[in-house]
C-alpha positions as CSV (number, residue, x, y, z in Angstrom):
1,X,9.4,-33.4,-3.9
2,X,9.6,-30.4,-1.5
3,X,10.8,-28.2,-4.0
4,X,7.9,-29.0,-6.5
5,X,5.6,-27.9,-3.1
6,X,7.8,-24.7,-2.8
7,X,7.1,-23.6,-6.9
8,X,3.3,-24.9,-6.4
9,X,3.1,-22.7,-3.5
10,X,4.6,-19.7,-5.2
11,X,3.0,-20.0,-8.2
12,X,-0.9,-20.5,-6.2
13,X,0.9,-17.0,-4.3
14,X,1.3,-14.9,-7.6
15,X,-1.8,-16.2,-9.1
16,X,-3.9,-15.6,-5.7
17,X,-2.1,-11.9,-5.5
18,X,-2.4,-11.4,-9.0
19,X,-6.2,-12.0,-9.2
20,X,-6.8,-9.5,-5.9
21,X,-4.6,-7.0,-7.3
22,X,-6.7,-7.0,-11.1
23,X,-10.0,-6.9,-9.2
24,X,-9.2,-4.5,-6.8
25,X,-10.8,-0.6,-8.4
26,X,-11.5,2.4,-6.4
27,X,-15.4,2.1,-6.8
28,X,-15.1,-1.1,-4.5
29,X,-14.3,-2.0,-1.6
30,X,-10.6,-4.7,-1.1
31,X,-10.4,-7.7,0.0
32,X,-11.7,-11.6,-0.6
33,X,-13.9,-12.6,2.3
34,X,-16.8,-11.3,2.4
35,X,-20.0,-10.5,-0.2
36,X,-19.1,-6.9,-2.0
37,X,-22.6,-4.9,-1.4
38,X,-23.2,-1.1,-2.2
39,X,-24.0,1.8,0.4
40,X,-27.3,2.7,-0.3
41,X,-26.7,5.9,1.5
42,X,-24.1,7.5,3.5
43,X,-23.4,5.7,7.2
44,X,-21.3,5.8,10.0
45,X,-17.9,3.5,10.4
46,X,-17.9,2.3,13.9
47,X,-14.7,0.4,15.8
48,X,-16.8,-1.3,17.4
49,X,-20.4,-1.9,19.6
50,X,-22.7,-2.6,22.5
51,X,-26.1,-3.3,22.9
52,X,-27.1,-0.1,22.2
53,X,-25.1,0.5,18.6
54,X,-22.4,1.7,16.8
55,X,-19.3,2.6,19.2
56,X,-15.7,4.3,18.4
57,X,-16.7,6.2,15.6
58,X,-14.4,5.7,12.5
59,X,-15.6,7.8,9.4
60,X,-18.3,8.5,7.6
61,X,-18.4,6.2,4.4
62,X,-20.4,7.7,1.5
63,X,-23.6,6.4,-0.2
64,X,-22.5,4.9,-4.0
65,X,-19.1,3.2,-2.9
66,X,-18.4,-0.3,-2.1
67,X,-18.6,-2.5,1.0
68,X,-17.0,-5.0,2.0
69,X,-19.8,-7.0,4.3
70,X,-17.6,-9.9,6.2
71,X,-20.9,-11.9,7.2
72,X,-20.8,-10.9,10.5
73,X,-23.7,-9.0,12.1
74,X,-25.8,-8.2,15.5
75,X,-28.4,-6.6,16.5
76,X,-29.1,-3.8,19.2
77,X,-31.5,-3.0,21.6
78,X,-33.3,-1.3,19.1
79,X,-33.7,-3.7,17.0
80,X,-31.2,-2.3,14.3
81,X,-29.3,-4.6,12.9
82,X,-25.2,-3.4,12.4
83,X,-23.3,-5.7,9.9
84,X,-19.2,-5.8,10.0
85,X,-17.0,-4.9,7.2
86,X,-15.1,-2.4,5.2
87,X,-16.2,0.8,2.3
88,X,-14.4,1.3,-0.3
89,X,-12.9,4.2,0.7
90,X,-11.0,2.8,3.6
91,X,-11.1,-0.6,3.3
92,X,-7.8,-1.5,5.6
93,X,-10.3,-0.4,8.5
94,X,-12.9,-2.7,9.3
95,X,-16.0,-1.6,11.2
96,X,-19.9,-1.5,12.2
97,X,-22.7,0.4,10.3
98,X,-26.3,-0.1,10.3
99,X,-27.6,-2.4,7.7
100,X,-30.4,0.0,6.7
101,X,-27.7,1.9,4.8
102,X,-26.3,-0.7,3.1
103,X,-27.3,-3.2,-0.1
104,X,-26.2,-6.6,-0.9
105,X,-27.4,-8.5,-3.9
106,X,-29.5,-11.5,-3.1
């Protein structure tokens, strides 16, 4: 029985790995948690934030590559709201820009 668990466990491994690696193109950004959305034009990357915006600036990420938006969002004193996630064009670094530069489908 245990090793039928190991081989199931391997195989849902390959085939998990497999699928990221196939979907996975420069145009968008990596990763599976999160809804893919578009930057609608170019934005500050931000490590992090306080109440009044984006702090620890990252990068600039560039308007017509992916993001990565990880559902996770706040908004300032200013009413701005600043979703988390990742572009496309580093999307090992995950960060805060303002939702005004950013579209999601739906």
């Amino acid at each position: 029985m245990r090793r039928k668990l190991v081989s199931l466990f391997a195989a849902l491994a390959i085939t998990v790995g497999g699928g990221t690696l196939a979907t996975a193109t420069p145009a968008h950004a990596t990763g599976t948690f999160g809804l893919l959305c578009n930057l609608s034009s170019n934005g500050w990357l931000f490590a992090s934030y306080d109440s009044y915006g984006g702090v620890g600036y990252l990068r600039t990420l560039h308007a017509g590559r992916g993001f990565r938006y990880h559902l996770s969002s706040i908004r300032d004193v200013h009413g701005r709201i600043w979703i988390f996630g990742h572009g496309a064009e580093a999307d090992t670094t995950d960060g805060w820009i303002l939702e005004s530069h950013v579209h999601c489908p739906g």
